[in-house]
Residue, then its C-alpha position, 0 to 999 in steps of 0.5 A: x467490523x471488517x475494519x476492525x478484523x483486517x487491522x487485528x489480523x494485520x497485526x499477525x500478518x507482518x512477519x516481524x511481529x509473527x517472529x517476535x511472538x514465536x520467540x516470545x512464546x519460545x522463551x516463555x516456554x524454555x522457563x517451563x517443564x516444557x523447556x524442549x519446544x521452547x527451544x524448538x520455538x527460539x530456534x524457529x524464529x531465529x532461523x525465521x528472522x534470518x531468512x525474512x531479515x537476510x535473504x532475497x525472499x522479500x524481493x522475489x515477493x515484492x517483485x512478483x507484485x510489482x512487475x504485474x502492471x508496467x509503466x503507463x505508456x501515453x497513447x496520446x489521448x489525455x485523461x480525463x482524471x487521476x486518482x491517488x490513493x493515500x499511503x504518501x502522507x505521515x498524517x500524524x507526523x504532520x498535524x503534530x508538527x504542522x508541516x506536511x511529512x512525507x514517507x517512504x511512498x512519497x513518490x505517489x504525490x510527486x506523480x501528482x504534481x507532475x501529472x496535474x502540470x502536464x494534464x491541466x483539464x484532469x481532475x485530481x483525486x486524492x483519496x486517503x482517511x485515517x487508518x489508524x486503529x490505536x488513536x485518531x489521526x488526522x486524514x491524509x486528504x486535506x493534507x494532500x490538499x493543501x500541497x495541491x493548492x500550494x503548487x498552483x493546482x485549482x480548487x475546482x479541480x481537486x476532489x478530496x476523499x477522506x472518509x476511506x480507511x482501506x484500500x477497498x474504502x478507497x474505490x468505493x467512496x471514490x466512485x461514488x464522488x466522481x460518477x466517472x462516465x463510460x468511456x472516460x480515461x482514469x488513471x491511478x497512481x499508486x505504489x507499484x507493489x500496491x497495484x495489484x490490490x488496488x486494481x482489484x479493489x476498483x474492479x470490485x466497485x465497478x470504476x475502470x481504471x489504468x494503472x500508473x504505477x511509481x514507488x518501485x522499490x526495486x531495481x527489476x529481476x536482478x533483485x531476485x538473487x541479492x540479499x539484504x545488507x542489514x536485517x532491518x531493511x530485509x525486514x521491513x521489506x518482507x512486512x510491506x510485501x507479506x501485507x500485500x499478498x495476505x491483501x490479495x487472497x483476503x480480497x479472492x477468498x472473498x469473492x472480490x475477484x476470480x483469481x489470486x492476481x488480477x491482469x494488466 
């Protein structure tokens, strides 16, 4: 059910599809007796599409998430796993066309890669289902698999979760495979704006982690006061950024965590 309420809801969260709506209902009305608040309405969501599209609003958001967790700076102790979370993999792309795709957060399993070369006794976990909503896909996790196993990285040291369709999914069915002992060091690698979800959601299914951030998206602050050269990418950005934050305050009003932000 939650499953089912997030993806709805998802739907309204993303402010290009709220625009649409705005101006769809605008036009609706201007066809009316009702002409004056349709107007007001189209207004609204040109103004709205605009500012989402255009302005720097996108990366001040993004980059109050994504500066929240810093690079991980090695200690000198090896860890003893790395987790990566799903996102990286166009599943659906993939199965169709029989080759692996990867999307905009391919960085994820290129930390993978690199981290299994450089930590030969690591576990590797990748954890990823399907999360799509409309039609049934393929998992991302055998897919990830597959890649692991291309590149030399032993079987026995992959553990693949496929099950999990939500970034809350993820820790809990993670946890549960791996039983990570006291002590033990595991990293999570995930995209940088999607960490702070991601920390809470495994502080929530009691499994400590480190984040090991990638995909950052930006370049750092200097962001903060560029606009977006074409309405498409301000968008889009605008989309990801607005998810992760409606992500977070579903996660605080529901108890998961005491404050809106989780701390390094």
């Amino acid at each position: 059910m939650f499953f089912l309420l997030s993806k709805i809801l998802g739907f309204f969260v993303h402010p290009s599809n709220t625009i649409a709506m705005i101006c769809v209902a605008g036009l609706v009305l201007v066809l009316t007796r009702w002409w004056r608040a349709g107007r007001a309405l189209l207004v609204a969501g040109v103004v709205l599409l605009l500012i989402a599209g255009y302005s720097p609003l996108a990366n001040v958001l993004l980059l109050s998430l994504s500066e929240r967790f810093p690079p991980w700076s090695e200690s000198g102790r090896a860890p003893d796993g790395i987790i990566v979370l799903g996102g990286a993999i166009n599943s659906e792309v993939s199965a169709a066309r029989g080759v692996l795709e990867l999307d905009a957060s391919a960085e994820r399993v290129l930390a993978a890669l690199d981290l299994a070369r450089r930590y030969p006794q690591a576990r590797i976990v990748y954890t990823g289902g399907s999360g799509n909503l409309i039609q049934r896909s393929a998992a991302e996790a055998p897919l990830a698999g597959e890649l692991l196993k291309r590149f030399g990285v032993g079987a026995d040291r992959v553990v693949l979760e496929d099950k999990s369709r939500t970034t809350a999914e993820n820790a809990a069915y993670t946890r549960a495979l791996v039983a990570p002992k006291p002590g033990e060091l595991w990293l999570l690698v995930t995209s940088s704006f999607h960490m702070p979800r991601s920390i809470v959601a495994f502080r929530a299914a009691g499994f400590d982690v480190v984040a090991y951030p990638v995909d950052w998206r930006t370049r750092g602050p200097e962001d903060w006061r560029l606009p977006f050269a074409t309405l498409a990418a301000g968008l889009a950005r605008t989309d990801v950024a607005v998810h992760e934050w409606a992500g977070l305050l579903a996660y605080r009003l529901g108890g998961k965590t005491s404050a809106l932000l989780p701390s390094p």
